[in-house]
TORNUKOL-169699 format. One record per residue: x, y, z of N, C-alpha, C, CB in turn. Coordinates in pm, whole numbers, padded with zeros to 5 digits, always signed. Last residue first. Glycine has a CB too. Layout:
N
XYZXYZXYZXYZ;...
This chain:
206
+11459+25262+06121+11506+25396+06175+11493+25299+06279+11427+25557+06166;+11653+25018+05923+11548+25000+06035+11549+25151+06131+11596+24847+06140;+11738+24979+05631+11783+25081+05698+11694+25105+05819+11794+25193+05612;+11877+24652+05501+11777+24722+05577+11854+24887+05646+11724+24597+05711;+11921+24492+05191+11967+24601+05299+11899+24656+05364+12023+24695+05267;+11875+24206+05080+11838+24318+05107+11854+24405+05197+11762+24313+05102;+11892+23993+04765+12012+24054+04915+11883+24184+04935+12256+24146+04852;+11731+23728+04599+11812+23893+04627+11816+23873+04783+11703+24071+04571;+11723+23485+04389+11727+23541+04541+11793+23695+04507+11841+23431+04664;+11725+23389+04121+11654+23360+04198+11596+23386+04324+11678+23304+04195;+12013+23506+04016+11902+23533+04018+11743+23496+04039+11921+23556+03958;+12174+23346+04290+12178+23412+04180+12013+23494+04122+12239+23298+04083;+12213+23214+04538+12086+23169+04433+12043+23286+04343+11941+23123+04520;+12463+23186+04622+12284+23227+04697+12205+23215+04620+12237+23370+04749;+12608+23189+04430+12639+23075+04560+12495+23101+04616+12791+23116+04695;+12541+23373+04259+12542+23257+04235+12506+23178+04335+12641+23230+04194;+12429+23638+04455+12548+23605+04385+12467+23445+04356+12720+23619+04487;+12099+23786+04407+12230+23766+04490+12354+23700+04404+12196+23664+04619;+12037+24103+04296+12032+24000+04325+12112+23913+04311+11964+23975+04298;+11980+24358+04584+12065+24353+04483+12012+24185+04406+12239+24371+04553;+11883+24683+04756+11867+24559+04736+11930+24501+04607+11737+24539+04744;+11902+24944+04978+11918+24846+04890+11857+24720+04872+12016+24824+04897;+11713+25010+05226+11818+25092+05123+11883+25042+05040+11911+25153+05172;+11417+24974+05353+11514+24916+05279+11581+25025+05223+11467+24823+05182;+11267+25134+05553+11271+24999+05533+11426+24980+05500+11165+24949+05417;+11122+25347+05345+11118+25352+05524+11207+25227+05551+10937+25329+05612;+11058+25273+05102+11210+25318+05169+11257+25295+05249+11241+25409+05196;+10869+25186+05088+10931+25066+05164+11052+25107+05144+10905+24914+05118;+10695+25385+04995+10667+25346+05106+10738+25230+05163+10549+25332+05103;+10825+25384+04698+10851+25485+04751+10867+25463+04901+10761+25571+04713;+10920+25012+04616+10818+25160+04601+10842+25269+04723+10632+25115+04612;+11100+24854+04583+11103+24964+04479+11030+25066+04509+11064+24928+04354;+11034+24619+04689+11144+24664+04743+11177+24844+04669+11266+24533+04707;+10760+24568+04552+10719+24621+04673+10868+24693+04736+10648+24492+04772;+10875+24503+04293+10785+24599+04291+10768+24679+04435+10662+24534+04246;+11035+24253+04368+11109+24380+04329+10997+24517+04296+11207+24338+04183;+10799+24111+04445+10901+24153+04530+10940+24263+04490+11002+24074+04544;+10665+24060+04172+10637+24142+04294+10717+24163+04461+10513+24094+04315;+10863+23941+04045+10856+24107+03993+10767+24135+04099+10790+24154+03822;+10872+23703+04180+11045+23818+04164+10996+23953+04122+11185+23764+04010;+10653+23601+04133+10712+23627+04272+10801+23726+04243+10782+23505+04346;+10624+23556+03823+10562+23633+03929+10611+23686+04050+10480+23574+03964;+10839+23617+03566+10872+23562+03723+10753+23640+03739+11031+23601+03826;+10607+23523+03247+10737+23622+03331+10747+23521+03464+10679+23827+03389;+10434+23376+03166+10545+23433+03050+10666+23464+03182+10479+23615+02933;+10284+23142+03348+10338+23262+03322+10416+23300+03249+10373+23300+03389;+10309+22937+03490+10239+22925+03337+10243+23061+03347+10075+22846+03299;+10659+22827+03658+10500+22936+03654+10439+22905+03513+10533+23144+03660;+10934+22716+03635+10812+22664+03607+10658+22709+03635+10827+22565+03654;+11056+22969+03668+11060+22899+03515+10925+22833+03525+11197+22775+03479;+11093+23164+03842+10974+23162+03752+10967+23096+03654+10943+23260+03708;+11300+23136+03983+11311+23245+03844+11197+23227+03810+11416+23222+03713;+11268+23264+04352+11330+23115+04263+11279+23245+04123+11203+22884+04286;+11255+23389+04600+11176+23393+04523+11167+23362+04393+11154+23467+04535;+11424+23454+04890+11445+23370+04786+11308+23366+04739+11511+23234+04821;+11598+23699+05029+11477+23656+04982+11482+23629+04885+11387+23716+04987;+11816+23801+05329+11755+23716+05141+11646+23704+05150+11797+23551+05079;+11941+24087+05487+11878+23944+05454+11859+23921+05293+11722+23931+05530;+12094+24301+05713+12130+24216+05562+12015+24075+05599+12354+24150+05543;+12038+24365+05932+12101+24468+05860+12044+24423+05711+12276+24472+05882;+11849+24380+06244+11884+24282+06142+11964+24434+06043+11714+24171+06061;+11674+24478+06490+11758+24519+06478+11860+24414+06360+11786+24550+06611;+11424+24390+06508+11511+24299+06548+11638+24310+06532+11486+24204+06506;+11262+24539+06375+11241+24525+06498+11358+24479+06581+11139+24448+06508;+11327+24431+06073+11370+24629+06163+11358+24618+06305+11231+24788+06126;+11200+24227+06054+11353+24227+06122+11427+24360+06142+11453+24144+06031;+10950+24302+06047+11004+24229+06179+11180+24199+06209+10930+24077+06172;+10963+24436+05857+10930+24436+05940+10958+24400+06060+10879+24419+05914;+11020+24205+05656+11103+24301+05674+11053+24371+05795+11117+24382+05556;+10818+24036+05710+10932+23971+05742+10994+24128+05773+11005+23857+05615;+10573+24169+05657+10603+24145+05746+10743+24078+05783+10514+24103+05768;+10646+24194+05362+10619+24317+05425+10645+24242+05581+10450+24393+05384;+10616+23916+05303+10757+24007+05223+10737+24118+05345+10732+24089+05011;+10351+23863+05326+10443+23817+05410+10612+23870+05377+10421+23660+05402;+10265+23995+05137+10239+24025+05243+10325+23974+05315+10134+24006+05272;+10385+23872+04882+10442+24027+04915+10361+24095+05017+10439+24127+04782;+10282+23627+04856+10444+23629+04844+10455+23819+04971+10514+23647+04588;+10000+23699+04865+10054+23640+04958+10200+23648+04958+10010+23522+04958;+10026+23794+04569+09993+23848+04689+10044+23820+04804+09890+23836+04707;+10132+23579+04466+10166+23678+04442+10158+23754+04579+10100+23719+04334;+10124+23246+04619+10091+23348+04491+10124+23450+04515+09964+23371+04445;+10364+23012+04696+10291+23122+04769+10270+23189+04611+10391+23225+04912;+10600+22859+04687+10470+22794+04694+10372+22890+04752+10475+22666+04776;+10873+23021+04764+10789+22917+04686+10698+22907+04755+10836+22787+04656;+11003+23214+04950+10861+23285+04855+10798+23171+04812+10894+23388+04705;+11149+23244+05241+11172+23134+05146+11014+23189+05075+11194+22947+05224;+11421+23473+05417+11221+23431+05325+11248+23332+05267+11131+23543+05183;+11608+23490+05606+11564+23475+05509+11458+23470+05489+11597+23415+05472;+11910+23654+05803+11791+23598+05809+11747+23601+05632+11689+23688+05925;+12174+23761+05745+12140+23764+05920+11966+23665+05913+12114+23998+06000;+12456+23757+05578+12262+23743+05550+12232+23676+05723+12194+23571+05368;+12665+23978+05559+12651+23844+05617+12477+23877+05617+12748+23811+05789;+12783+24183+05287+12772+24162+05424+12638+24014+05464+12725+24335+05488;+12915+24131+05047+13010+24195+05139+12927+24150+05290+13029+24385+05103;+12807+24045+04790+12832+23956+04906+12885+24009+05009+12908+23857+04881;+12826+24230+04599+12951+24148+04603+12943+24061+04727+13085+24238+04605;+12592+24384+04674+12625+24310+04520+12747+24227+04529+12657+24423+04391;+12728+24488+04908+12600+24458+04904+12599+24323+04779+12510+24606+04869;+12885+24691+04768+12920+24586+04828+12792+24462+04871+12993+24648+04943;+12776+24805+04616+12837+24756+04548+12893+24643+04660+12919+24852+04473;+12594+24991+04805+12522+24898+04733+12612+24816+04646+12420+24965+04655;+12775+25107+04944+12735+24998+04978+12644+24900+04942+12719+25015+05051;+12843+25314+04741+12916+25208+04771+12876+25110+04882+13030+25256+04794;+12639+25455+04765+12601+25397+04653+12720+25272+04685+12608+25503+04504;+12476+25570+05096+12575+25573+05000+12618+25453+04892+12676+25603+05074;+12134+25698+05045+12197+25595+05097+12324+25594+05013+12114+25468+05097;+11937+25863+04865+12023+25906+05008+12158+25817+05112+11898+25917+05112;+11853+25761+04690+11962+25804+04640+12036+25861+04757+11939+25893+04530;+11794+25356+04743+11756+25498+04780+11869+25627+04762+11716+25489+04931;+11847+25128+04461+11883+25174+04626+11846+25301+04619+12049+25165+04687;+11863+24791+04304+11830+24927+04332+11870+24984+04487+11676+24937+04308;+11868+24547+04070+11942+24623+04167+11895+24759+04174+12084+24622+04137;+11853+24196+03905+11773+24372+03937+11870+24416+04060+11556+24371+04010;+11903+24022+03594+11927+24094+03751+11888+24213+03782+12057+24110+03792;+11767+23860+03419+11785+23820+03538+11796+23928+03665+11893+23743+03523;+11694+24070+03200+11611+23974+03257+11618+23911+03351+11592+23905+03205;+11784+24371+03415+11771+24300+03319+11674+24195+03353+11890+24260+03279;+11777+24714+03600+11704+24539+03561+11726+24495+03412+11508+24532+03577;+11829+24900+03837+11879+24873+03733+11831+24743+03681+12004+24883+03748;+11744+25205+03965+11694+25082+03969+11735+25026+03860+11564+25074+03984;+11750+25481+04229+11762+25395+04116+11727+25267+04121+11876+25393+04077;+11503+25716+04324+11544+25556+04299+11621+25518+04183+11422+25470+04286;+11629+26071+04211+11519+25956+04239+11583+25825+04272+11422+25930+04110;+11848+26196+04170+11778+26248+04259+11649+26162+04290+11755+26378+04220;+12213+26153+04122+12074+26108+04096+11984+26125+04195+12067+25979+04066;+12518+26212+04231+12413+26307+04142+12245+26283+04137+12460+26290+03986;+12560+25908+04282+12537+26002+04363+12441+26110+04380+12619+26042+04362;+12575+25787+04083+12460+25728+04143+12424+25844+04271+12500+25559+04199;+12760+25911+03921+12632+25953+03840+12519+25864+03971+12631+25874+03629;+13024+25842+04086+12957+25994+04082+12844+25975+04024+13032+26112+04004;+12998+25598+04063+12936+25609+04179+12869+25760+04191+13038+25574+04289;+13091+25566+03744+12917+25507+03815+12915+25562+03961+12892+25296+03833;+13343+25656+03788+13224+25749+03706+13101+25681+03755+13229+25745+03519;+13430+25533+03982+13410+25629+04038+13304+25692+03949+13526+25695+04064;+13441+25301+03812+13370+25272+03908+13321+25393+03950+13431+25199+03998;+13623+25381+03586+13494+25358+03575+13377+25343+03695+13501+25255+03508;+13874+25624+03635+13826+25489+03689+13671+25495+03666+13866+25464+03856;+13972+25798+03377+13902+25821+03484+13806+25617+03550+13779+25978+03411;+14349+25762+03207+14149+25738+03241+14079+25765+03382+14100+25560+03227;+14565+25994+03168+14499+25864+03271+14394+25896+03245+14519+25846+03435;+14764+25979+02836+14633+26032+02956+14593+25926+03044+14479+26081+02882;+15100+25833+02918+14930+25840+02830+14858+25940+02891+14818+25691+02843;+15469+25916+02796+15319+25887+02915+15160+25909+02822+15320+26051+03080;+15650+25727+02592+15554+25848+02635+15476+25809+02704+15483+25918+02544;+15880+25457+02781+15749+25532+02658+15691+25677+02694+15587+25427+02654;+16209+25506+02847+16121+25509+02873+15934+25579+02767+16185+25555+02979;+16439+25500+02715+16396+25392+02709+16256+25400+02786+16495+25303+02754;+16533+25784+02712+16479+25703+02613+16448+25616+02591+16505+25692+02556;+16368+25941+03036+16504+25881+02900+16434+25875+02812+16593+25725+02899;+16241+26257+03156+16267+26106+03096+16356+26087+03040+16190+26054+03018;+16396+26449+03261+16304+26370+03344+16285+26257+03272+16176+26433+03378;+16219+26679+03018+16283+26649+03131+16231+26601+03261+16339+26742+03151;+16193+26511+02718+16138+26593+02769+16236+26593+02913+15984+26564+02767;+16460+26468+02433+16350+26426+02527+16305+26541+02646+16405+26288+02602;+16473+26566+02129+16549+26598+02237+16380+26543+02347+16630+26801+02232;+16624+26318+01887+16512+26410+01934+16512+26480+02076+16390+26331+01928;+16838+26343+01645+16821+26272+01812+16695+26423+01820+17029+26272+01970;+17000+26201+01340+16919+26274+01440+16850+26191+01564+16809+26342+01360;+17315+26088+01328+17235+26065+01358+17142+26120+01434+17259+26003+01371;+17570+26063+01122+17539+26128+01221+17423+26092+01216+17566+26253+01230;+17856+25917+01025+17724+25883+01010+17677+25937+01133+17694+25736+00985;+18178+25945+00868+18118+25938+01019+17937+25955+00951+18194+26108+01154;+18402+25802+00728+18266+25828+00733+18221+25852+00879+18192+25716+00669;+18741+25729+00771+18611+25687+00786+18488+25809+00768+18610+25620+00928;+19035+25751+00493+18955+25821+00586+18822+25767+00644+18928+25935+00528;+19161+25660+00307+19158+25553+00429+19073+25598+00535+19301+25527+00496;+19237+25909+00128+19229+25776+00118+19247+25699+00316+19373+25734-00011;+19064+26205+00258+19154+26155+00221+19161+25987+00219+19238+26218+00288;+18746+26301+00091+18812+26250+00149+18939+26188+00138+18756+26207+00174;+18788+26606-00149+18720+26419-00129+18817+26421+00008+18779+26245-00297;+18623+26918-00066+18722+26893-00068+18685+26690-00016+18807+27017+00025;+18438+27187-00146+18414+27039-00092+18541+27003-00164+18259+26944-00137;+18381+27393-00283+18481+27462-00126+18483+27287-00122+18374+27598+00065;+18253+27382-00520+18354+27417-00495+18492+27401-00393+18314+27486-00499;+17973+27332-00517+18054+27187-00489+18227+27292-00468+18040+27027-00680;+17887+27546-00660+17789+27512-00501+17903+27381-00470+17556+27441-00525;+17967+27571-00901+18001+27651-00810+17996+27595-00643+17916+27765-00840;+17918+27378-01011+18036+27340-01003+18067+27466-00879+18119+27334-01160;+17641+27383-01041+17690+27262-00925+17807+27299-00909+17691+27099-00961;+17613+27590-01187+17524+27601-01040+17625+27494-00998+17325+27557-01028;+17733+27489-01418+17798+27595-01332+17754+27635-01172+17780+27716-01413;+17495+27304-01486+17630+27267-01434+17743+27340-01389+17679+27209-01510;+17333+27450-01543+17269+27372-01401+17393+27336-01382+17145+27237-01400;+17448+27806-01658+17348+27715-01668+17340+27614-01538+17371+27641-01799;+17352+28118-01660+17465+28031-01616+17345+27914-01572+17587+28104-01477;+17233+28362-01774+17328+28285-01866+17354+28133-01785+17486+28382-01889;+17092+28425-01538+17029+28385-01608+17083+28287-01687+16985+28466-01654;+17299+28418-01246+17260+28465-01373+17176+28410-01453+17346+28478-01438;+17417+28316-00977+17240+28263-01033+17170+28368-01121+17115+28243-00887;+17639+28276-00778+17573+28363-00937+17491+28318-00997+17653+28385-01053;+17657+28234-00418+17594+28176-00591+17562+28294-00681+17426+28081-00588;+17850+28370-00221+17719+28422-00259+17733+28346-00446+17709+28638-00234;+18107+28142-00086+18104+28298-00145+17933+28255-00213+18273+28352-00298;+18054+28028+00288+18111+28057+00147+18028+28103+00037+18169+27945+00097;+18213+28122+00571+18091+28129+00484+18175+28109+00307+17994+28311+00518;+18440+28027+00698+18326+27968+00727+18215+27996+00678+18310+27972+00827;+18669+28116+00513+18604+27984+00486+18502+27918+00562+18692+27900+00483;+18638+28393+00511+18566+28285+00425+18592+28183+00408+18551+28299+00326;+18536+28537+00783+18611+28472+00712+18585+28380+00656+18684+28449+00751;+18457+28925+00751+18444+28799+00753+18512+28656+00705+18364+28808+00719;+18519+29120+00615+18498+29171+00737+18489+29053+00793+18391+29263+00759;+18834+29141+00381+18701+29117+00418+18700+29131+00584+18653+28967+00361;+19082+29335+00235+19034+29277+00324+18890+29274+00350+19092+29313+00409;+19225+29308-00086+19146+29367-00030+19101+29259+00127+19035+29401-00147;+19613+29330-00152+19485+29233-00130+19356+29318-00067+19529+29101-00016;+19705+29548-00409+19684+29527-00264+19561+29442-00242+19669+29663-00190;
């Protein structure tokens, strides 16, 4: 009498004898058993792993990236945060502003954004003199209800001076604590104005 199984075997097939005695070619002949050749003319099918995409995308679409944090916003948050003057200088360009004043108008400011309502002209004046009459201009244009001016105070090439006189005592007097009252920026100017030769200056006239 045939014995009955609980299972059918041809979707499992039968448990390898992996005796000691039984050598690598009984392993194959066993493990190859149930494999039956293709019939003549038969095709191949060629399967192909597929990764399963997330939902919501295809496959023609790339993995998404991390978004970067816009650089501008990281400089405006750290100009924000900041509890003293800033003040940024190379050899040509200087830029500063009071930390109470909002930092995006010092970028605009720097980009030419607002219209130069009046000027200084600094040549041919020494130091001193440059940054008395610096004091009274600004001055007088708080009076005059003014927003935006220049002050041109050229690079100091031809001074017998190592450095810009005029430009570092400007940017000394636009910098100090007592000409807050005054100014809330200042930048130096674009090319078309005379680049680093001139600065922009923002008035905050109480």
């Amino acid at each position: 009498m045939k014995k009955k199984t609980s299972f059918d075997e041809k979707l499992y097939p039968p448990v390898l004898d992996l005796a000691e005695d039984v050598d690598d070619e009984e392993v194959f002949r066993q493990a190859m058993s149930g494999v039956r050749p293709l019939p003549e003319g038969a095709t191949k099918i060629r399967v192909r792993r597929t990764t399963e995409l997330p939902t919501g995308r295809t496959g023609g679409e790339p993995p998404p990236e991390e978004e970067e944090e816009d650089p501008e916003r990281v400089f405006l948050r750290a100009v924000e945060e900041a509890n003293d003057l800033e003040i940024f200088q190379t050899n040509e360009y200087v830029e500063g502003g009071t930390q109470a004043w909002d930092p995006r108008l010092l970028k605009k400011l720097r980009e030419g954004g607002f219209a130069v309502q009046a000027e200084l002209d600094l040549h041919g004046f020494s130091q001193k003199e440059a940054v008395e009459r610096l004091e009274e201009f600004v001055q007088d244009c708080c009076r005059r209800g003014l927003t935006c001016v220049r002050i041109i105070h050229g690079r100091g090439k031809n001074s017998p001076s190592p450095v810009p006189v005029l430009k570092n005592g400007v940017e000394r007097w636009l910098s100090r604590r007592r000409s807050s009252r005054f100014v809330a920026a200042y930048t130096s100017a674009r090319l078309v104005d005379g680049g680093g030769g001139a600065m922009y200056v923002l008035l905050k006239c109480a």
